[in-house]
C-alpha positions as CSV (number, residue, x, y, z in Angstrom):
1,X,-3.8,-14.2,18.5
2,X,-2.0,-10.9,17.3
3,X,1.7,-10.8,16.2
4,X,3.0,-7.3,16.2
5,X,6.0,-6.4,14.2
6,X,9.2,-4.5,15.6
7,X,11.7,-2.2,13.7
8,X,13.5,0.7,14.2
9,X,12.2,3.5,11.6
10,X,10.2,4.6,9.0
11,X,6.5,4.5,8.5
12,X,3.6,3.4,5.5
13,X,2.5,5.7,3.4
14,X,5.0,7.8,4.9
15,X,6.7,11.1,3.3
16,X,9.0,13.4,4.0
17,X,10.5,16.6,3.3
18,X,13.3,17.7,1.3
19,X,15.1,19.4,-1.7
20,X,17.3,16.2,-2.4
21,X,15.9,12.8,-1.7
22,X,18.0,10.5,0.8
23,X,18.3,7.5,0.3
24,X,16.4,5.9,3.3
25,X,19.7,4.0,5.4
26,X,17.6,2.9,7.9
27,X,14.8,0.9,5.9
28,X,17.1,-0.1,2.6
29,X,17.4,-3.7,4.3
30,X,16.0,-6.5,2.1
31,X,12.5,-8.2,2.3
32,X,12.7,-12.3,2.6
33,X,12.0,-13.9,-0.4
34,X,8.6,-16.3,0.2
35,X,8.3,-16.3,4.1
36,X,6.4,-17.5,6.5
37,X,8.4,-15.3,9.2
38,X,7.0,-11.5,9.3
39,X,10.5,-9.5,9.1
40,X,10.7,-6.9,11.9
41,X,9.4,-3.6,9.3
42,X,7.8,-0.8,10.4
43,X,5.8,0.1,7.0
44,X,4.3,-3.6,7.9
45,X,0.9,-3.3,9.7
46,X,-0.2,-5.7,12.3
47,X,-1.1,-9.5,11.2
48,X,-2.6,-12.9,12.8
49,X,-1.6,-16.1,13.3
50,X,-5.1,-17.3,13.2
51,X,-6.7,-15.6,9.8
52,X,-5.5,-18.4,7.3
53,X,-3.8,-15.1,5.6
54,X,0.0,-15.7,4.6
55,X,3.0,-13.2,4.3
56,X,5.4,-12.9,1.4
57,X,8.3,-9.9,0.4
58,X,10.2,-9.6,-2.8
59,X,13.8,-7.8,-3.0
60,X,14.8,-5.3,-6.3
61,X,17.8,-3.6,-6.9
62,X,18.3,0.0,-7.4
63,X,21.3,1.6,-9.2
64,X,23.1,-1.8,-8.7
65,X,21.9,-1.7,-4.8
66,X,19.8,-4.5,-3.0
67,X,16.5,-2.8,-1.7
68,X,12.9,-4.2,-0.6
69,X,10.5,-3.9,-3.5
70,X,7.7,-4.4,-1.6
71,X,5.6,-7.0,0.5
72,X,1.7,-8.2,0.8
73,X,-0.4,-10.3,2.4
74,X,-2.7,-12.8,0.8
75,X,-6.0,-13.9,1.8
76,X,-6.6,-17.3,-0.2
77,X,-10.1,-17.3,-0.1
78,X,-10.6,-14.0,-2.1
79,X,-8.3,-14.4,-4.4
80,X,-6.8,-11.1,-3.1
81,X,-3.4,-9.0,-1.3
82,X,-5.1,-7.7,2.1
83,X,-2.7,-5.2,1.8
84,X,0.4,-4.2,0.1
85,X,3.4,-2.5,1.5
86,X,6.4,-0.4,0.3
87,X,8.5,2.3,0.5
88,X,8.2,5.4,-1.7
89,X,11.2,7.8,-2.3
90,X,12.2,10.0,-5.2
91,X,15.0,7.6,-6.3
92,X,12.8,4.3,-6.8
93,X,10.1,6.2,-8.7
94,X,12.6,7.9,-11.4
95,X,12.0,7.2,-14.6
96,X,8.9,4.9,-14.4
97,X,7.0,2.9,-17.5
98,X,5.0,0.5,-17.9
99,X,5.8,-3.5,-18.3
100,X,2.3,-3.8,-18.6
101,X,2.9,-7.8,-18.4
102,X,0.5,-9.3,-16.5
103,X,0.8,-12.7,-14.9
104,X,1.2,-14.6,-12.2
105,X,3.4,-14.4,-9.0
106,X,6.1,-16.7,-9.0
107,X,5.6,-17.0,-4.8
108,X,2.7,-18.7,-5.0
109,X,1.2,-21.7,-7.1
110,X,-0.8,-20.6,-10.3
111,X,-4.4,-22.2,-8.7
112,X,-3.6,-20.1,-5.5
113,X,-4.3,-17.0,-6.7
114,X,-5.8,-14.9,-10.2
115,X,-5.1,-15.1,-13.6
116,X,-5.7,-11.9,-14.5
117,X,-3.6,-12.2,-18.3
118,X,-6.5,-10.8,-20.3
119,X,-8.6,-8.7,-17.9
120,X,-11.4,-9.7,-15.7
121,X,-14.8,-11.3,-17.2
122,X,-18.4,-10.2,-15.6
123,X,-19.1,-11.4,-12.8
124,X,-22.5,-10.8,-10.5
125,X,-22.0,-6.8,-10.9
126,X,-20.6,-6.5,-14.2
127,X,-17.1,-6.2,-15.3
128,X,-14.6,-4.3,-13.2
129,X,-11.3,-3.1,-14.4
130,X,-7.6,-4.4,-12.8
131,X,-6.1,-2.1,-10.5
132,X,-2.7,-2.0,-9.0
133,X,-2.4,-1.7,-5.2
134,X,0.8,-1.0,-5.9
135,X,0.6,1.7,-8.7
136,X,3.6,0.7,-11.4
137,X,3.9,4.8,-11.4
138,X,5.8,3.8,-8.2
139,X,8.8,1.5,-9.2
140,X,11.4,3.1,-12.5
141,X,13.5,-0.1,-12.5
142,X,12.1,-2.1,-15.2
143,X,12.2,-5.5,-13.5
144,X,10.8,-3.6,-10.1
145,X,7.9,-2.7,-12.2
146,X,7.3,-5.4,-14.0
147,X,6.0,-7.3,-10.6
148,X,3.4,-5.1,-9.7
149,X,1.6,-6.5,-12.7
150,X,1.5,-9.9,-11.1
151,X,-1.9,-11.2,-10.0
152,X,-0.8,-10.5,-5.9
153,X,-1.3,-6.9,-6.9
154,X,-4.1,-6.7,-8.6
155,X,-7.9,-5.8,-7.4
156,X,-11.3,-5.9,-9.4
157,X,-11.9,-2.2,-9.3
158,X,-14.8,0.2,-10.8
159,X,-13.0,1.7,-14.1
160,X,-13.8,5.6,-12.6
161,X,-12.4,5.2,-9.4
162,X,-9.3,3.3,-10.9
163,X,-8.7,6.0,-13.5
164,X,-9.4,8.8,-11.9
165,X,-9.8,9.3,-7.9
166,X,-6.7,6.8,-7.2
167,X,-5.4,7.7,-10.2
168,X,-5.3,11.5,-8.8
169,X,-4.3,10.2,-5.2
170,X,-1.4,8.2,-6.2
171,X,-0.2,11.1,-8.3
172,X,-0.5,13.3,-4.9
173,X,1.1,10.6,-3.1
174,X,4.1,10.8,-4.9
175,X,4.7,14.0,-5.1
176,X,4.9,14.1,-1.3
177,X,7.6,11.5,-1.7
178,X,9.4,13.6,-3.8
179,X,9.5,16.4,-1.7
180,X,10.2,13.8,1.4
181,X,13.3,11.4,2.8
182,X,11.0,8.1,2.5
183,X,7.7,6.9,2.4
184,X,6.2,4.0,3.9
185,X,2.9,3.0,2.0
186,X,-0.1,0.3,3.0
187,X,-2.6,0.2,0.1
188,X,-5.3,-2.1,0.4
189,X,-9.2,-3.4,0.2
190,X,-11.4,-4.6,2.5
191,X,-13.5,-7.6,1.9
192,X,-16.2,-7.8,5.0
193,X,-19.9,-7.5,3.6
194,X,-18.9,-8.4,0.1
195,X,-21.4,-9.0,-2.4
196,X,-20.0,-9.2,-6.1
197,X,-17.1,-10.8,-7.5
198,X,-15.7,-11.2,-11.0
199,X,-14.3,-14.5,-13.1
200,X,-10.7,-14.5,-13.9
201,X,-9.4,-16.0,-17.1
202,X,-9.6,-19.3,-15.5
203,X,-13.1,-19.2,-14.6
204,X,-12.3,-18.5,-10.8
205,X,-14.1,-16.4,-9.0
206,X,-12.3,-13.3,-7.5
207,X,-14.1,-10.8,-4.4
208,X,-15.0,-7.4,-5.3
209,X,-13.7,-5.4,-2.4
210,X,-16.4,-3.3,-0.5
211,X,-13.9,-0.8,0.0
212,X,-9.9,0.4,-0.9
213,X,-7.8,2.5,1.6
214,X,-4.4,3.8,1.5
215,X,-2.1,5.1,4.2
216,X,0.8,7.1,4.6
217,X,3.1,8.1,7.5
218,X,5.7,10.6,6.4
219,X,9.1,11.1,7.8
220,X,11.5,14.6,7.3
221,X,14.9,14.6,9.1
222,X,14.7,17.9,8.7
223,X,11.4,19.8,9.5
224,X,9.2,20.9,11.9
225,X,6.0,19.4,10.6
226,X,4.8,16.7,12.7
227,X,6.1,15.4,15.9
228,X,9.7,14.3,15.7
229,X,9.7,14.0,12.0
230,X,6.9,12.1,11.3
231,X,3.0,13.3,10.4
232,X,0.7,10.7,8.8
233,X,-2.4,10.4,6.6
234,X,-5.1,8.2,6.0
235,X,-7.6,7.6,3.2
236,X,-10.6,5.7,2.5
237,X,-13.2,4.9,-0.5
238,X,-16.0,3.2,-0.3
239,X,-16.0,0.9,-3.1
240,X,-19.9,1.2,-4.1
241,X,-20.1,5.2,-3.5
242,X,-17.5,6.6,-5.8
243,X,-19.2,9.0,-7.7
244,X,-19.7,11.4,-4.6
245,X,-16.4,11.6,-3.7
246,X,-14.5,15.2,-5.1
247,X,-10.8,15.5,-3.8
248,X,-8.3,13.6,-2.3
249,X,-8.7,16.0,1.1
250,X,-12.7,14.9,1.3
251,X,-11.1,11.4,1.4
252,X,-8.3,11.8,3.9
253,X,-9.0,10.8,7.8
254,X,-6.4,10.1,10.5
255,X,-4.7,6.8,11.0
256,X,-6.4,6.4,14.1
257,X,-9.9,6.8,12.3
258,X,-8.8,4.3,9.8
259,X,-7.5,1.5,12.3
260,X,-10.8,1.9,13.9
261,X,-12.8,1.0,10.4
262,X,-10.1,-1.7,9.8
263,X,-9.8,-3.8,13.1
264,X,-6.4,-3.7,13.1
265,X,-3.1,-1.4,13.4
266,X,-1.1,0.3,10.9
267,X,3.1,1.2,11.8
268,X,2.8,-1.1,14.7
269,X,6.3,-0.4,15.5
270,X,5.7,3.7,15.6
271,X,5.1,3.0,19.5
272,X,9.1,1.9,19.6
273,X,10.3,4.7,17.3
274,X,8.9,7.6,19.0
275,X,7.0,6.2,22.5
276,X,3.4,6.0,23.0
277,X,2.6,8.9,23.8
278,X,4.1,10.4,20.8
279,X,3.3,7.7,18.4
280,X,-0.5,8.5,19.3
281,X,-0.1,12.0,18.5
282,X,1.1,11.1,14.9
283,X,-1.9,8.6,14.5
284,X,-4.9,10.9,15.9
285,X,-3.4,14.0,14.1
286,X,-6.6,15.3,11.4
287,X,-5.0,15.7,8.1
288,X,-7.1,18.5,7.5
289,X,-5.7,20.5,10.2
290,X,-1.6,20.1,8.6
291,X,-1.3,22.7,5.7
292,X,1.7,20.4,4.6
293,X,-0.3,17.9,3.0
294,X,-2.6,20.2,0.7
295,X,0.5,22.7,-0.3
């Protein structure tokens, strides 16, 4: 059975535009340390009661202010986050470098999930490198960004696509933030048809995702891009097929498209923001048809 989530505001992946960043009032309110209870979020896609998956959300603090860090969802029996999901916004990307401390996540037991301190070993494909669902780019504060070098945010990812085609989409990503109120982000990886995976330093096997996707539902209090504010974007890469792919705007589909591929829904509280009606529009939109996004 489906649970859907209900909030008031904001979006995944989301941006927004504007010459000074705002500090997003609606969506500063803190995540639940370990839960079992899905908080009421909007960046938070759809989950399940019945997929054996479990939800967790970590707080930070920001100039001396609580905020949500971000939040994920584990699936045991890969080893892997689902998805990840956080805000972006000028102010909690400032100033950003690497921890580059890797280790485990204090939610969960150390046999739960990966211990990725040294890298991955070869598995049935090879090595892979670790990538960040959660790129550390993302989070200035130093203890912010030290967690998304814990094992709940890490993939076994194809070195090219890690260092250059996310590395070029994250870079985008952010500077939509930058020139937004807030963005709501779901990165993740899908696991269906998998066929490789890689050792950890313990000797545990961890899936290599099929595929990776990202998406992003931007918000501008002041604009006339989109409908009411809010204009989303989609992306995904298929995991095995990398070398084909040339730009971020190849990449990019609609929401809609990508809910489809998924099996699920993204901003499952969009329908309560803006209506049905309207909330469609914003999912079905092609990105390729919105100058805003390739400015």
């Amino acid at each position: 059975m489906k649970k859907l989530l209900s909030f008031v505001s904001a979006f995944v992946f989301v941006l927004a535009a504007c010459d000074q960043q705002a500090e997003p009032t609606p969506d500063i309110s803190l995540g639940s340390s370990p839960a079992t209870r899905v908080p009421h979020w909007l960046e938070l896609p759809e989950t399940s009661e019945d997929d054996g998956l479990d939800f967790f959300s970590r707080n930070g603090s920001l100039n001396g202010k609580p905020v949500r860090n971000w939040s994920f969802y584990w699936d045991y029996d890969n080893r892997l986050s689902a998805w990840v999901a956080y805000l972006l916004y000028r102010s909690i990307s400032a100033g950003a470098s690497s921890s580059g401390v890797w280790g485990y996540d204090p939610f969960l037991p150390a046999s739960r999930q990966q211990n990725v301190s040294g890298g991955y070993k070869d598995g049935n494909n090879g090595w892979y490198a670790r990538g960040q669902l959660l790129p550390y780019d993302d989070r200035g504060d130093y203890e912010m960004n030290e967690t998304t070098f814990y094992s709940t945010n890490i993939v076994p990812i194809e070195d090219v696509l890690n260092g250059s085609i996310r590395d070029n989409l994250d870079r985008r990503i952010r500077s939509w933030a930058n020139a937004s109120d807030t963005c709501y982000v779901v990165s993740g990886c899908i696991t269906q048809g998998a066929r490789y995976y890689v050792f950890d330093r313990s000797n545990q096997k961890v899936t290599v995702p099929t595929a990776f996707f990202k998406a992003v539902l931007r918000y501008s209090r002041d604009t006339a891009v989109g409908t009411d504010g809010y204009c989303a974007i989609a992306f995904l890469v298929d995991h095995e097929r990398t070398t084909i792919i040339r730009n971020c705007k190849d990449l990019s589909m609609s929401v809609k498209s990508l809910e489809d591929k998924l099996g699920y829904q993204l901003f499952v509280n969009l329908d309560e923001v803006l209506g049905k009606e309207k909330a469609a529009a914003v999912k079905t939109e092609n990105p390729k048809d919105n100058s805003w996004w390739w400015e």
